[in-house]
C-alpha positions as CSV (number, residue, x, y, z in Angstrom):
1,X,140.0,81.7,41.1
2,X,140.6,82.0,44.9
3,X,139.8,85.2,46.4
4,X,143.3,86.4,47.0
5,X,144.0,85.6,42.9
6,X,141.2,87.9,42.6
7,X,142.6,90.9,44.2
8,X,145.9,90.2,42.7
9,X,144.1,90.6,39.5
10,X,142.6,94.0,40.2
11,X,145.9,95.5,41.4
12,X,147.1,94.8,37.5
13,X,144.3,95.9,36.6
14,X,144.3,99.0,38.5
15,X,148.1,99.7,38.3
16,X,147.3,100.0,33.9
17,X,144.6,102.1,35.3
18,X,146.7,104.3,36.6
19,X,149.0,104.6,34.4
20,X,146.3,105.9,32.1
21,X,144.2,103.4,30.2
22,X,140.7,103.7,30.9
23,X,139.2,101.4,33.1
24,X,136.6,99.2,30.4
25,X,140.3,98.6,28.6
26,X,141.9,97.3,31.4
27,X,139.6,94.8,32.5
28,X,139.0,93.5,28.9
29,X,142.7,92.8,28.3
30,X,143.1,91.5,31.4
31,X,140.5,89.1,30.6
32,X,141.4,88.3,27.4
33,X,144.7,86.7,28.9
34,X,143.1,84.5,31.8
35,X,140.8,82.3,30.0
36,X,141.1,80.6,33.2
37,X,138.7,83.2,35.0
38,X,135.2,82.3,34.9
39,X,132.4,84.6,34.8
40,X,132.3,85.1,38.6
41,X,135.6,85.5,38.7
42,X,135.8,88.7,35.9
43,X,133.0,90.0,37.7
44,X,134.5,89.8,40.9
45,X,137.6,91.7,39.6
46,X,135.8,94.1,38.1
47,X,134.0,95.1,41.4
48,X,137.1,95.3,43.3
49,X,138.2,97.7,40.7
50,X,135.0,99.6,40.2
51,X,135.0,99.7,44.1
52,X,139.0,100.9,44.4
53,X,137.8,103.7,41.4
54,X,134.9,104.8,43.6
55,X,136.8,105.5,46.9
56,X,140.1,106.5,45.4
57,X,141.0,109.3,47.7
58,X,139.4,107.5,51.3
59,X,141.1,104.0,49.9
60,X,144.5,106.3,49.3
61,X,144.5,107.2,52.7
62,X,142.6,103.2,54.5
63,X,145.6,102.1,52.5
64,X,148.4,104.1,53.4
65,X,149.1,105.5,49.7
66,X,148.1,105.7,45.9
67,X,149.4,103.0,44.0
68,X,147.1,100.1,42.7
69,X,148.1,98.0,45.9
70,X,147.4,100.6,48.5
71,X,144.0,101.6,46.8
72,X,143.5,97.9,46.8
73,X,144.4,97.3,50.4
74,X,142.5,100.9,51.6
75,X,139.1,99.5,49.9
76,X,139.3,95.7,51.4
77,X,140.0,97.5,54.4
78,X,137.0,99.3,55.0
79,X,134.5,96.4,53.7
80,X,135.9,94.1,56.2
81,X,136.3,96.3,58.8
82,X,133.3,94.8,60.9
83,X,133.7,91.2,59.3
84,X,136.1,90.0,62.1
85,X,138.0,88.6,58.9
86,X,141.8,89.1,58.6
87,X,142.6,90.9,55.7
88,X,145.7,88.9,55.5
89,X,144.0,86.4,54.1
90,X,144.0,88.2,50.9
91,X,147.5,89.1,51.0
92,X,149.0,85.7,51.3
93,X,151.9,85.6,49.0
94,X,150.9,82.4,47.3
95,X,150.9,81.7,43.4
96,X,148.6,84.7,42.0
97,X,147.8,86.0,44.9
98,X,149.0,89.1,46.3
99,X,152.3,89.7,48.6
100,X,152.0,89.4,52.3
101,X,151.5,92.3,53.7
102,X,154.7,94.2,55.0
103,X,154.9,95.7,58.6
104,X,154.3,99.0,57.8
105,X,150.7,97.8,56.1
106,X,150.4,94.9,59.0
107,X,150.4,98.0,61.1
108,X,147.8,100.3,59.2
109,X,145.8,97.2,59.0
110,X,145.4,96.6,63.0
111,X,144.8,100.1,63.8
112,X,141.6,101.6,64.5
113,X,139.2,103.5,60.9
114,X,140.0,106.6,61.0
115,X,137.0,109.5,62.3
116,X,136.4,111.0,59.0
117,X,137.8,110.7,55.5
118,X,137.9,112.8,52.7
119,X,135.4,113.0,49.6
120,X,135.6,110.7,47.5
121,X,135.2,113.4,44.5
122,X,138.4,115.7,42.8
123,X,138.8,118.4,45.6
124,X,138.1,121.2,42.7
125,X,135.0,120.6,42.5
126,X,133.9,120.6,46.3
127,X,133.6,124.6,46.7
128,X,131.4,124.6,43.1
129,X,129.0,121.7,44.4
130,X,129.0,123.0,48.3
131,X,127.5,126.1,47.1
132,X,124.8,124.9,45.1
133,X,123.9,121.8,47.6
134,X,124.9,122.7,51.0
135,X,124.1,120.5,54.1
136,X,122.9,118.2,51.2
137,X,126.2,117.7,50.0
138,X,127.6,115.2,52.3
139,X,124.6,112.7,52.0
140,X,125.3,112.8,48.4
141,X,129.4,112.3,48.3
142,X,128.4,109.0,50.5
143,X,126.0,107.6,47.8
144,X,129.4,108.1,45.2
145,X,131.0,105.8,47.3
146,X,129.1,103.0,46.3
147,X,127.7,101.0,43.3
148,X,124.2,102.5,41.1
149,X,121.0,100.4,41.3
150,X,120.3,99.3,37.8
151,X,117.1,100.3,36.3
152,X,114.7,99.1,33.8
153,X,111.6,101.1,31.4
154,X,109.1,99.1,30.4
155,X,108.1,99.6,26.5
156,X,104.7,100.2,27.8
157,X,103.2,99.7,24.1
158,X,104.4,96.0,24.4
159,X,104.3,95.2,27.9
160,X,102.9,96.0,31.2
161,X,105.2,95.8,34.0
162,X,103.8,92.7,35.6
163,X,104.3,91.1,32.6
164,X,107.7,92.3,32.1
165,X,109.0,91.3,35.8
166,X,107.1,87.9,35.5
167,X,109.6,87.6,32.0
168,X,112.3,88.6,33.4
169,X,112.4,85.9,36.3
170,X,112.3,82.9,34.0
171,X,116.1,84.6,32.9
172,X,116.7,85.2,37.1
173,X,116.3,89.1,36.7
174,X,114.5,90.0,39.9
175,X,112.8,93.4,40.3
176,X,110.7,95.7,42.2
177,X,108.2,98.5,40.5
178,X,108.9,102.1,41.2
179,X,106.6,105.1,42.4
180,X,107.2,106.2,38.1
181,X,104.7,104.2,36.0
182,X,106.9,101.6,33.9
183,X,110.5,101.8,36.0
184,X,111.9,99.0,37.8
185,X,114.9,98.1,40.3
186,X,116.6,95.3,39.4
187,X,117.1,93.5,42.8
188,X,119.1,90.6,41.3
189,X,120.3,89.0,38.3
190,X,121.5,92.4,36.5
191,X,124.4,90.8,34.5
192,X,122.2,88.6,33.0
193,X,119.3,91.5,31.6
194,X,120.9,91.3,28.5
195,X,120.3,87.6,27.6
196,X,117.2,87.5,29.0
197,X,113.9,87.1,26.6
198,X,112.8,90.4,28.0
199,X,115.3,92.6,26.6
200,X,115.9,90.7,23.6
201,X,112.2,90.8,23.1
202,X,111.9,94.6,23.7
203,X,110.1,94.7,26.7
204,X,112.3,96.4,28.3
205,X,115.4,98.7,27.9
206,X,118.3,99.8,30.2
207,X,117.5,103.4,31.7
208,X,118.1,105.0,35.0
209,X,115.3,106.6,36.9
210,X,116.0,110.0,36.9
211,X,116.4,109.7,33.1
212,X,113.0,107.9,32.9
213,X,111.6,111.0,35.3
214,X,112.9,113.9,32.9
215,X,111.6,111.9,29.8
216,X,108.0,111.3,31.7
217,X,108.2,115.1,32.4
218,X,108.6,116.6,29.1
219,X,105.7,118.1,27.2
220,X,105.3,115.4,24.1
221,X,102.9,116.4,21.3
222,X,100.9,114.0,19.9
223,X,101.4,113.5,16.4
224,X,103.7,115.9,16.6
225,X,107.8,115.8,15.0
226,X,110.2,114.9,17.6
227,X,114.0,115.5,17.0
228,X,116.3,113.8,19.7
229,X,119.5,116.2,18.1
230,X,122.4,114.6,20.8
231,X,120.7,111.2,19.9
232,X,123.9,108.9,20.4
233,X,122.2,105.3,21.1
234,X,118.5,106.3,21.1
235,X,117.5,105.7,24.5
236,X,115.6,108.6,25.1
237,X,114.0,108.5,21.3
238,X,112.7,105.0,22.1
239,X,111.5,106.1,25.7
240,X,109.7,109.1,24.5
241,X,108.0,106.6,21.7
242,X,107.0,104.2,24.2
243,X,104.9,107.0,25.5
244,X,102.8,108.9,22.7
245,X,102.4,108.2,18.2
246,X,105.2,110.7,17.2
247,X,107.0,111.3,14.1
248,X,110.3,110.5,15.7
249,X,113.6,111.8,14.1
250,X,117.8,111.0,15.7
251,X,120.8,113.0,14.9
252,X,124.5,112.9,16.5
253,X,127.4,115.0,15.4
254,X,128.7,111.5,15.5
255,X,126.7,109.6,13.5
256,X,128.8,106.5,14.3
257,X,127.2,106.4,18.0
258,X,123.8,105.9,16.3
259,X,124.9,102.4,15.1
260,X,123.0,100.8,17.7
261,X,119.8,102.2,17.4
262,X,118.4,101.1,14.5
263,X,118.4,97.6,16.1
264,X,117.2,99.2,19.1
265,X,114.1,100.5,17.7
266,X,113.3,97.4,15.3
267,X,113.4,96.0,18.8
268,X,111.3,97.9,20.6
269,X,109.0,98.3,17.1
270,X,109.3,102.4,16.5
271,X,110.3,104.0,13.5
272,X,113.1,106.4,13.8
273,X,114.2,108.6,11.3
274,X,118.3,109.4,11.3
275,X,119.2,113.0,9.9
276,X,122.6,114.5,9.3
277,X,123.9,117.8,10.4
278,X,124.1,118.7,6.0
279,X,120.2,117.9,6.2
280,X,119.2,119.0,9.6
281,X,118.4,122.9,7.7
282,X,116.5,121.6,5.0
283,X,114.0,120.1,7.6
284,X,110.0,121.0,8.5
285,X,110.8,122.3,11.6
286,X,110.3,119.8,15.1
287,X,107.4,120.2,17.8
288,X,110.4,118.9,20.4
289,X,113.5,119.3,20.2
290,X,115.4,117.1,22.5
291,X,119.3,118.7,23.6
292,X,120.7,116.0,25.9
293,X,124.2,117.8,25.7
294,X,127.8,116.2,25.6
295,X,128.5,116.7,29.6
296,X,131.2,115.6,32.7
297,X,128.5,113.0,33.4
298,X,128.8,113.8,37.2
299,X,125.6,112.3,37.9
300,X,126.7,109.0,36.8
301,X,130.0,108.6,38.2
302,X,128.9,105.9,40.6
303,X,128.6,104.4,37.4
304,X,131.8,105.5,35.5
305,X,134.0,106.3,38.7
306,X,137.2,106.7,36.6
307,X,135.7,109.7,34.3
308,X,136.0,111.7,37.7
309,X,139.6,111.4,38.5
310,X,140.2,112.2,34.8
311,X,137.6,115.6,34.8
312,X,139.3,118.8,35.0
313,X,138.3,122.8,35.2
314,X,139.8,122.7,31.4
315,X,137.3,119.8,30.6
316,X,134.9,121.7,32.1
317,X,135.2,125.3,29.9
318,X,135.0,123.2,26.7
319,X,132.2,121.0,27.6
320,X,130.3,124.4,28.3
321,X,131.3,125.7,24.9
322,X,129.7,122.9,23.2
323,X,126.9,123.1,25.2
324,X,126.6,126.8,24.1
325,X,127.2,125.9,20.7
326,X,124.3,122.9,20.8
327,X,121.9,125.0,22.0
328,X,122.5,128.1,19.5
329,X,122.4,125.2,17.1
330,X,119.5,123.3,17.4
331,X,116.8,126.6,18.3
332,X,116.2,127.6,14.9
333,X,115.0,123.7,14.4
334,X,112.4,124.5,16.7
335,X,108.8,125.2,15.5
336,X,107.0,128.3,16.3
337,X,105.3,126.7,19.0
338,X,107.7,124.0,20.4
339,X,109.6,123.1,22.8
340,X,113.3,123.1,23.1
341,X,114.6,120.9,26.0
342,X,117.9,121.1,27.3
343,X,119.3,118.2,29.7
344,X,122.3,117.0,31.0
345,X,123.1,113.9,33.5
346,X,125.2,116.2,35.8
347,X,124.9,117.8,39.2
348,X,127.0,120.7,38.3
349,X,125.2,124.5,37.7
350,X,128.1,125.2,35.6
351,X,126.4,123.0,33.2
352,X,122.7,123.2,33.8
353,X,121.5,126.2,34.6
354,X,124.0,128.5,33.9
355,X,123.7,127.2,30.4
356,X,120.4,128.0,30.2
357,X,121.1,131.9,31.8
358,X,124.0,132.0,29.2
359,X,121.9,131.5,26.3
360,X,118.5,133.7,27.4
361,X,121.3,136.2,27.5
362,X,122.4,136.3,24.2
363,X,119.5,134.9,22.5
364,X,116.3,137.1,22.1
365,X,112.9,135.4,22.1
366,X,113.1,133.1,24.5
367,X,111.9,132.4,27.7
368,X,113.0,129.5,30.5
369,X,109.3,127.2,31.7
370,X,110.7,125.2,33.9
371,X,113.3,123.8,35.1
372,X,114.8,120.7,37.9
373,X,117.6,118.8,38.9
374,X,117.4,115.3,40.2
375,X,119.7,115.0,42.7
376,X,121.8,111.6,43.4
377,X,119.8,109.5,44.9
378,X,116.5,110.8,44.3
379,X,113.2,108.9,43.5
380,X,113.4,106.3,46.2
381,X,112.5,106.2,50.1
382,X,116.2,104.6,50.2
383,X,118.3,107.2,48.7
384,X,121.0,104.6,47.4
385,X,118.0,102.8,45.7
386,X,117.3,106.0,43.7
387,X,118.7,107.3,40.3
388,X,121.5,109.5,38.9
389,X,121.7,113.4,39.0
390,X,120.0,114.7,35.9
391,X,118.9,118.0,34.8
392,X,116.2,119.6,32.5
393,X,114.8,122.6,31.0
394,X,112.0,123.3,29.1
395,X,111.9,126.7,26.5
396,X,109.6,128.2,24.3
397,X,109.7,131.1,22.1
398,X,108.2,134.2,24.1
């Protein structure tokens, strides 16, 4: 495809988008019907519509409005603002490719970038994340501009990571190690991790940092029962094996998101354990209990930049009412003398700490360890080389 078929493709893309089918939906059927697009070509799409998602409210206003063609033209717009290029190029009215650009865009396009644009984040939330962030904020608004590094855990009781990165560069997946024993950056090559012997071998899984730094950080017993209760595809149970010989146990209120993991842990060679909600009762009690809660996912929107534009203040009161609801749930699993650990990947108070004041509040006998939130960003000298907001809290019984 030529590069102007390719933008063509993600204003279709972006206008079904818009409209209100979610973005993984789009791109597929688009797909589906141009068997002519090779795999650069549907990745290429798919970063100009990831990119568009990302910067929806600066590319509204580079591009002089908020249909799929404007957002299109706003985000081209500021990439090749210092390439010299004409962006006309792009726009060149030839079979599949866009329509030349009007006057009215001809004229946006020669003028000068504007001084400041706004955030690219729903405006609602700004006042709520200004006052728990402050003269941090702004740093971290830029980094949701712009794509997530992809990181990788090392199963540690298969691999080391020198072993692992030297694997992973017969299959072209280039890496650097973190600061965090057993993380690396994927520096190249991430679309083809999961057809490399590396993965399919379980050396190595798909995790972000931050995730990887709250797992590292939680107090895991030896020998001890481990329940991950909000398991969904086991990540976090197989990450927590990796480190210590558990008796691991997953559960979902969904059991249908735990289809994965049984693979995943023949895989990465742990035993898991799946329980349903009928059973959970009936159990020994757990050492850890593991709560990473249903949540807006903030954190991650570099990664899924369409859940943001979709997120909501009403979203927002019933995630924290299931949130409530997990944790009054799953304390009674906990043993005398365990550990109930409460997590989210957001950057939001309303979701993190809050929760946990709401439910010392009405819940006797507990008391708050510790506590942190990894910010966007953090973990790396190069803030846009570090991982996703996350948040964590330990409890015990007082």
């Amino acid at each position: 495809m030529r590069p102007d078929a390719r933008v063509e493709a993600a204003i279709i893309c972006l206008e079904q988008i818009l409209s209100g089918m979610a973005a993984e939906q789009a791109l597929t059927r688009w797909a589906r019907g141009a068997r002519y697009a090779g795999s650069g070509d549907r990745a290429a799409v798919r970063d100009h519509v990831y990119d568009a998602l990302r910067q929806k409210r600066s590319a509204a206003i580079l591009g002089g409005g908020e249909d799929a063609r404007a957002l299109m033209l706003g985000v081209l717009r500021a990439q090749m603002a210092d390439t010299g290029r004409d962006i006309g190029s792009l726009f060149s009215g030839e079979t599949h490719g866009p329509d030349p650009l009007g006057p009215a865009e001809r004229a946006l396009v020669d003028a000068p970038l504007p001084a400041t644009l706004p955030a690219d984040l729903p405006e609602w939330l700004l006042p709520m994340l200004n006052t728990q962030y402050g003269a941090d904020l702004p740093s971290m608004l830029d980094l949701l501009r712009y794509r997530a590094p992809v990181f990788l855990r090392v199963n540690l009781s298969k691999s080391t990571p020198d072993q692992a990165r030297a694997q992973l560069l017969v299959d072209g997946v280039e890496t650097l190690p973190c600061v965090l024993p057993g993380a690396l950056r994927v520096t190249q090559g991430a679309r083809r991790i999961s057809n490399s012997r590396a993965y399919q071998d379980g050396l190595v899984e798909l995790q972000d940092l931050s995730s990887q730094s709250a797992i590292a950080a939680l107090p895991l017993p030896e020998n001890g029962r481990i329940l991950d209760y909000c398991a969904g595809g086991g990540g976090k149970t197989l990450a927590m094996a990796a480190q210590i010989r558990a008796r691991f146990y997953a559960h979902d209120a969904n059991p249908d998101r735990m289809s994965d993991l049984p693979e995943r842990a023949q895989r990465a060679g742990v035993v898991v354990q799946q329980i349903k909600t009928a059973d959970l009762p009936s159990e020994q009690r757990f050492d850890l209990v593991l709560c990473d809660v249903p949540c807006s996912g903030s954190g991650t929107w570099r990664r899924d930049p369409d859940a943001k534009w979709r997120f909501d203040a009403a979203a927002l009161n019933r995630l924290n009412a299931t949130q409530d609801s997990i944790l009054d749930a799953a304390a009674p699993l906990v043993a005398q003398d365990g550990v109930l650990a409460y997590a989210t990947c957001s950057l939001l108070r309303e979701e993190n700490d809050a929760r946990i004041e709401s439910f010392l509040g009405r819940t006797s006998g507990w008391k708050l360890v510790s506590s942190r939130q990894w910010r966007l960003g953090e973990g790396a000298e190069q803030p846009q080389n570090g991982g996703d907001g996350f948040f964590v809290a330990h409890l015990t019984r007082e």
